[in-house]
N, C-alpha and C positions, 0 to 999 in steps of 0.2 A: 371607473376604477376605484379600489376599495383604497381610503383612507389608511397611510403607512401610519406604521406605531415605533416609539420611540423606545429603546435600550438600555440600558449601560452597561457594560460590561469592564470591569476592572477600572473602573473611573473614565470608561472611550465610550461617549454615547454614539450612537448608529441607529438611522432611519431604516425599518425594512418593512417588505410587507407582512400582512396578515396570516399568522399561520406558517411563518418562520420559525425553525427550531434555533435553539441559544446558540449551537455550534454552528451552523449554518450565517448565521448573525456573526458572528465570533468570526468564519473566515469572511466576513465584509470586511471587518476592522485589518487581518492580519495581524502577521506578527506572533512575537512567543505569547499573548493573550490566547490563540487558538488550542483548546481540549487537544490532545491526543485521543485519535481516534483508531480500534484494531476491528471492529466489527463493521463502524456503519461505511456504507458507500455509498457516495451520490446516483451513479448510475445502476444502481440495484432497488429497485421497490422494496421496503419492506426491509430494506438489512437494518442494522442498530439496537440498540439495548442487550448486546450477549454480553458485554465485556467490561461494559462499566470502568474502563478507562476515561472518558470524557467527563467524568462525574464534575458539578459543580454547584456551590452554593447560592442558593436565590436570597438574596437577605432582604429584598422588596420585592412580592410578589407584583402591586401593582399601584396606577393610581389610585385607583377606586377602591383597592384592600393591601394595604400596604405592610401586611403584614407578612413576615420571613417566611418561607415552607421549613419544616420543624424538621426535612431531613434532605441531604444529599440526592441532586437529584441529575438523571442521565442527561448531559445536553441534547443530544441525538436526537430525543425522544421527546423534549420539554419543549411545546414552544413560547413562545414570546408573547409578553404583555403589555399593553401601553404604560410607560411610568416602570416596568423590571427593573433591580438594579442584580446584578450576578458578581459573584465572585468567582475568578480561578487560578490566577497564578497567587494573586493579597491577600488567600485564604491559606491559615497554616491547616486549618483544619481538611480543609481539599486535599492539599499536597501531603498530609500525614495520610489517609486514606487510600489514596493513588499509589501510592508505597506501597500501600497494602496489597491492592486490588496486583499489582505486578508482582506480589509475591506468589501470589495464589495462581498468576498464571504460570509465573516460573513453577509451580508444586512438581510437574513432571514435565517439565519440558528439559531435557538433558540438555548438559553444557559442550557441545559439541559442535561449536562457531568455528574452529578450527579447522571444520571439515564438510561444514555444513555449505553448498551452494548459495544460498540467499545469504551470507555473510556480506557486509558490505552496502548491503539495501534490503535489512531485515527491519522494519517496523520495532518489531519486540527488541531485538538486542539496542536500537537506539532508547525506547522506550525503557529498557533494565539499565541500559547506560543515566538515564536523566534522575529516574525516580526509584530505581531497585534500593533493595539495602544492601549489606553488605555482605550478608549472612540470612538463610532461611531458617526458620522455626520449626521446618517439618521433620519427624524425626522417622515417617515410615517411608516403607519398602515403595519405590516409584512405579507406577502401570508401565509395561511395554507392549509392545506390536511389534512382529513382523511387517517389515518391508513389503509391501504388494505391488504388484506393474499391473496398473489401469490402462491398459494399451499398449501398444509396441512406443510409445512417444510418453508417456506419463507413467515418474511413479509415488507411491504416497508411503510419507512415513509417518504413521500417526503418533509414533510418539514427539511429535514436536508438533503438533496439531493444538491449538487452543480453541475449538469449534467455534470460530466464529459465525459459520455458514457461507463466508460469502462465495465460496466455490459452487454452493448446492442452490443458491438465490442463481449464480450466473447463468448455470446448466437449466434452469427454470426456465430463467424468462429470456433465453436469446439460443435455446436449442430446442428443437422438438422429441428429444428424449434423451429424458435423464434416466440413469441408471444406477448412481450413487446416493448417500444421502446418510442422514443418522439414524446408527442402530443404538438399540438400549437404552439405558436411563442413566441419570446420577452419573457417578463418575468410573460407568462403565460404558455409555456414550461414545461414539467411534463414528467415524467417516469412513464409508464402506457398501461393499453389495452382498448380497446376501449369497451369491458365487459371484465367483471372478471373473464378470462383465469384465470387459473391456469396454472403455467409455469410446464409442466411435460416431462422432457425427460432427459438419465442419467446421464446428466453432467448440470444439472440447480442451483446447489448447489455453484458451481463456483461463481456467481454473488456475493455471498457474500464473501467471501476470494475479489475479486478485489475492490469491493468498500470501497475506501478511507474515508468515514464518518462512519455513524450507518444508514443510508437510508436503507440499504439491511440488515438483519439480521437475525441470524437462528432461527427460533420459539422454538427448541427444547433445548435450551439454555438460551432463555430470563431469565434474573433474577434471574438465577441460582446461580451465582455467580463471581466475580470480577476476570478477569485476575491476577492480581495480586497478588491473593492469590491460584490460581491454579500454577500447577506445570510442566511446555511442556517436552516430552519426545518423540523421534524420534522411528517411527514403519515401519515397512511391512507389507506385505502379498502379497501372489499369487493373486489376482483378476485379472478374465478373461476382464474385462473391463477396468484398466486402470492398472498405473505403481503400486498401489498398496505402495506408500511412502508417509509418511501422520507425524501429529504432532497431539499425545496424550496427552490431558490438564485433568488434574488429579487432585482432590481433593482427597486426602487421597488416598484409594483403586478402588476410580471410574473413570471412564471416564468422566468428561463430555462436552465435545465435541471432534470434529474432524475436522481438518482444514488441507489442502495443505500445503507444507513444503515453506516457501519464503527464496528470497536471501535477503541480507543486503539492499538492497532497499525496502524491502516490495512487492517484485513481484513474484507469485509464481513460482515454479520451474516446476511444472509439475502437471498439473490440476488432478482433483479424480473424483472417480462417486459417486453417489448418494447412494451407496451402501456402499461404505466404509466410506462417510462422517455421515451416519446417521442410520445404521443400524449395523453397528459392533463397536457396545460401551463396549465390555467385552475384557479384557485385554485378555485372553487365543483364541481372535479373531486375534492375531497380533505375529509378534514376534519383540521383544523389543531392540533396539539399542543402543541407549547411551541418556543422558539427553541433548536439544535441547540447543544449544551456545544462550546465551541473551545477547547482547550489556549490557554492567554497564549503559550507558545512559539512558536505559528506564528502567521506574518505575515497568515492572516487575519485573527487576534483584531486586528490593529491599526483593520479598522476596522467590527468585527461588531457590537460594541453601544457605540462610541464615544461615541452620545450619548441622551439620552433620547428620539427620532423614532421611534417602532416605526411596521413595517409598517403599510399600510393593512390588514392582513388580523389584527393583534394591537390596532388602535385599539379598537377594539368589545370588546372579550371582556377584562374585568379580572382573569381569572386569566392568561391569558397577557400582559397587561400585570406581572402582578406578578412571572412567570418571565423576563419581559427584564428586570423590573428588577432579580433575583437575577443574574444571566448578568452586566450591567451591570458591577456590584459587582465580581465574579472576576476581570475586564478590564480593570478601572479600569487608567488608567497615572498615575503618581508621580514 
């Protein structure tokens, strides 16, 4: 086994192996040390370096040549040296940059969080929330698109699209045809078919669980109603086509929707099919696990376990009465 190499990143040294990217390393340590990241995904080959959100400064290349890298550099993409020291939140110079790098994503991405689905568990609007300015500098005319329905189940709005690819990386390497992907160049570049395929094969549904905006989104959910006021609950089922581990979002006694379970970064853990995301919406479709961990930081915790009313589906079963009422406790507000 290959000899680990040592780090530091923001004064937290960390042991990892060889051939470790900085961000990668970064989430060993945790914590607000960790790059925000809109492009790379761990479970994607190949995604990272579109977005340059994760940027950070190396100001020790290494033992052996310990001198700084002369410019800002992708973590995603950079890996690790023995003897690195990194900067990312101690660097103003990072954080002045990053500013940047989300203004230019906001350049044409319309302010339309009010009405947008992914509100509430949008990457970008937390990401415009932390590091946006207050005011953009652009003073032209915005790109738009038309609305397209990619399938009777998906539709794409690319004017909230910041191409990061990871839709077009999913449809690659966990479907046997993709039929979407980017057209044109520069900043006429679009997510699209060249006619209007409908993207149809069992794992197409993915697309939307990995995109970071509202671009991708489930049609059988539009407007239905607000994260925030639904309630996640962790489920199964035997399905011959995939792991069958899913996150049931509840309104009262309904389902309404189905989404792949994520880790603390928002990547999911284990893709679903088309079949468990959109055709088994009746609780007596699953069997019921415990109420799904929400970070207190997002605005859904505001009102997941708010108060002691569990589900109709945790009334009956006092183990998972006792896991709302752990969950409960994590949420309380003060």
């Amino acid at each position: 086994m290959s000899e680990k190499v040592k780090v530091t990143i923001d004064g937290i040294t960390v042991e990892v192996e060889p051939g470790t990217t900085i961000l990668n390393a970064a989430r060993q340590i945790g914590g607000d040390i960790v790059p925000p990241a809109m492009c790379y995904y761990s479970k994607l080959e190949g995604s990272g370096g579109k977005c340059r959100t994760c940027i950070v400064k190396v100001s020790k290349g290494s033992e052996k040549d310990p001198r700084p890298m002369p410019k800002l550099v992708a973590s995603c993409r950079t890996t690790v040296m023995d003897g690195m020291e990194v900067m990312n939140i101690t660097s103003p110079e990072v954080l002045e940059a990053r500013s940047g790098v989300v203004e230019i994503l906001l350049i044409n991405h319309p302010l339309d969080c009010p009405v947008c689905d992914q509100a509430g568990e949008c990457d970008l609007q937390n990401l415009g929330y932390e590091h946006g300015l207050q005011k953009t500098r652009y003073e032209f005319e915005r790109r738009t698109f038309e609305r397209i329905d990619i399938g009777d189940k998906i539709q794409l709005h690319m004017n909230r699209c910041i191409l990061c690819y990871r839709c077009v990386f999913t449809a690659d390497q966990i479907t046997n045809k993709r039929v979407h992907g980017i057209l044109n160049r520069g900043d006429h570049s679009e997510i699209s078919t060249y006619i209007q395929t409908a993207v149809d094969n069992d794992f197409s549904g993915n697309v939307i669980d990995v995109c970071p905006v509202g671009a991708l989104t489930d049609k059988t959910f539009r407007f239905k109603n607000r994260v925030w006021f639904t309630k996640p609950v962790d489920a199964h089922r035997d399905c011959p086509t995939c792991k069958g581990q899913v996150t049931l979002w509840y309104k009262g006694a309904d389902v309404l929707r189905v989404t792949a379970r994520k880790d603390i970064y928002g990547e999911v853990e284990d893709f679903i099919c088309n079949t468990c995301r959109f055709d088994k919406k009746k609780t007596a479709d699953w069997v019921i696990e415990q109420p799904t961990h929400i970070s207190d930081t997002s605005v859904i915790a505001s009102n997941h376990y708010e108060t002691m009313k569990p589900l109709p589906v945790i009334q009956t079963d006092l183990r998972l009465q006792q896991a709302n009422k752990v969950e409960l406790e994590k949420t309380a507000k003060f």
